[in-house]
N, C-alpha and C positions, 0 to 999 in steps of 0.2 A: 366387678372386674370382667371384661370382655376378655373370651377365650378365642385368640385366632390361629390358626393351622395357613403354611403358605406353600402351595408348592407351585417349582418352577415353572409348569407350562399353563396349568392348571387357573391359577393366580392365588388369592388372599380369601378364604372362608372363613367366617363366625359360627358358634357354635349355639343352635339355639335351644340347647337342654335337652333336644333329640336327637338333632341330626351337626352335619357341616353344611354349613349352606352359602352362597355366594347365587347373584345374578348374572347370567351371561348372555351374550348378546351372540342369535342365531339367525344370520340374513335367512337362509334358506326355512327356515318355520312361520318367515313371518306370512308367509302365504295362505297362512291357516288366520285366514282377516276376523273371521265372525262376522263379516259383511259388513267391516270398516265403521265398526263402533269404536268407541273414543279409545284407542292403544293405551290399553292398560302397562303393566309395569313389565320387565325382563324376565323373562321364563327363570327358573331356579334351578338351579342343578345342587343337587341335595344327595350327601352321602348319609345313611341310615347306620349313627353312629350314638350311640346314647352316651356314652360316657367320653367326656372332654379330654380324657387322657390317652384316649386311644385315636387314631389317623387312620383314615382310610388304606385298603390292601394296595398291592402293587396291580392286583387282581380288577378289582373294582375303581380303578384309575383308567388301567386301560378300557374298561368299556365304556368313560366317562371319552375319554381322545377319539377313539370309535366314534360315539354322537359328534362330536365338535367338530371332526375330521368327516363324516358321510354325509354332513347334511341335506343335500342336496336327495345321494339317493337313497338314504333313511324317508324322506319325504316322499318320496315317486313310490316306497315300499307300501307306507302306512297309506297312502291314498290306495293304493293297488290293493292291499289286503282287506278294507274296508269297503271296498265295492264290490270286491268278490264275496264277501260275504253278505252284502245286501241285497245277494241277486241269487244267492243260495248256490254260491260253487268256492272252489278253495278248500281248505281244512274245517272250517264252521266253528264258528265261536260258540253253538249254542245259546247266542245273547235271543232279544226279542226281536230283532232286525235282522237275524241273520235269512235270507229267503224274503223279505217281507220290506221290498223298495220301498213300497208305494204307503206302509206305514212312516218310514221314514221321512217323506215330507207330507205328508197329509194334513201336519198342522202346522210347517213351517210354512207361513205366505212371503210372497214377495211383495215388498214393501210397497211398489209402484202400481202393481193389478191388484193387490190381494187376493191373487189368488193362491193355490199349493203351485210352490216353485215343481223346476222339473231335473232332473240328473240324468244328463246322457253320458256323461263321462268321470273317470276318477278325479279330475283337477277340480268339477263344481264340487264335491264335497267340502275343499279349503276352507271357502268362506262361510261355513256354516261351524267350523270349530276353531280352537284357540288354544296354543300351546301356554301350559301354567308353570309345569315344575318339568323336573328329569329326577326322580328319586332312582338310587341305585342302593341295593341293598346285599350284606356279605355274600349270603347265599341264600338264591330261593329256596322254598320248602322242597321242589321236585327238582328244581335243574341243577342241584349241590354246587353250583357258582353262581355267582355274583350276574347279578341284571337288572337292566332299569324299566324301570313304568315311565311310559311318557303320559303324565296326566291332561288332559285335556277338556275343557267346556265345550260345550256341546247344544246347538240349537234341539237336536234331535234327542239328545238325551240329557234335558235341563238337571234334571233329581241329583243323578248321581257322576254325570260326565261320564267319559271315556278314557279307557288305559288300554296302551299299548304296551305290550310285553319287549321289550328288545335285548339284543347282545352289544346292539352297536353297530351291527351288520344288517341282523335280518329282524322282520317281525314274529315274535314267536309265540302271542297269543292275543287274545281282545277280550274285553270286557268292562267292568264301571270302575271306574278307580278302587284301589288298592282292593279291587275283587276280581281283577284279569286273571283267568285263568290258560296254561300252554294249552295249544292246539292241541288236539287227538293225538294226531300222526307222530309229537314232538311227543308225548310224553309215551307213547309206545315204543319210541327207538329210545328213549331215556330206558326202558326196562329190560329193552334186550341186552343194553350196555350190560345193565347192572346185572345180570342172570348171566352173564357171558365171563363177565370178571369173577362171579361166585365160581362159575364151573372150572375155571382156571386155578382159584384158591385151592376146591375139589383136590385136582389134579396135580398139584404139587404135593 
């Protein structure tokens, strides 16, 4: 028996023994080409829901409208945060590219010279990745709400690909799929929150 979950703007999900998952269709990602290899299938948008009885938050929805609704400049972010980090400025992912361009393509050729392409701006990165899923999960481990990993292929990082951390709004960490970890600077204002609202408890 097929378990499906529909919501109104959302559309018709199936449940596939882990998650909700449905294919959606995002003009503004398909710019992440992978240098126009044969267009594989509709990125996923996947709620991290194990058991069929249970539906996605009202929480974890809205971050889902966010991606569907910013595409454009969710895409100018995730290009922007990844070149700032491949040049060693921005918050730093800590990954192995973070500072390290010129690792980056050093063994990606281009297919007409062969020789290592070259990245003068955030937009060449596009076609060197490829968007797969959108996994949004209750609550991260650190950010105690709901966020999604943009999972993505990766000419530069074949192994493990690349995740992007998002609210829907902003990018809020990088790393290899479902091992993205928040930026620095995020997860330090995540701590002053949480020290700030203890000292409040304190205080009453």
């Amino acid at each position: 028996m097929v378990t499906t979950w529909k919501h109104p703007d959302l559309g018709t999900f199936h449940h596939d023994g882990f998650a909700w998952i449905r294919e959606v269709s995002l003009p503004a990602f398909e710019v992440f080409s992978l240098r126009a290899r044969r267009r594989s299938a509709k990125p996923a948008l996947m709620f991290d829901i194990e058991e069929e009885t249970e539906v996605p938050t009202r929480e974890m929805v809205a971050v889902a409208k966010r991606i569907l609704g910013n595409g454009e400049s969710l895409v100018e972010k995730v290009l922007k945060a990844l070149w700032l980090d491949f040049n060693g400025r921005g918050p730093g992912s800590g990954m192995w590219w973070n500072g390290n361009l010129a690792d980056v393509t050093k063994y990606i050729l281009d297919p007409k010279t062969k020789q290592p392409i070259e990245l003068g701006e955030p937009s060449d990165i596009a076609p060197l990745m490829r968007l797969m899923s959108m996994r949004i999960a209750p609550e991260h481990r650190e950010f105690k709400k709901p966020l999604a990993e943009l999972a993505f292929r990766a000419e530069f990082e074949i192994e493990h690909g690349v995740g992007i951390l998002t609210d829907g709004s902003r990018v809020l960490g990088i790393g290899r799929i479902a091992d993205a970890q928040l930026f620095a600077p995020v997860k330090k204002l995540l701590k002053k929150k949480v020290a700030k609202k203890s000292k409040l408890k304190r205080a009453r």
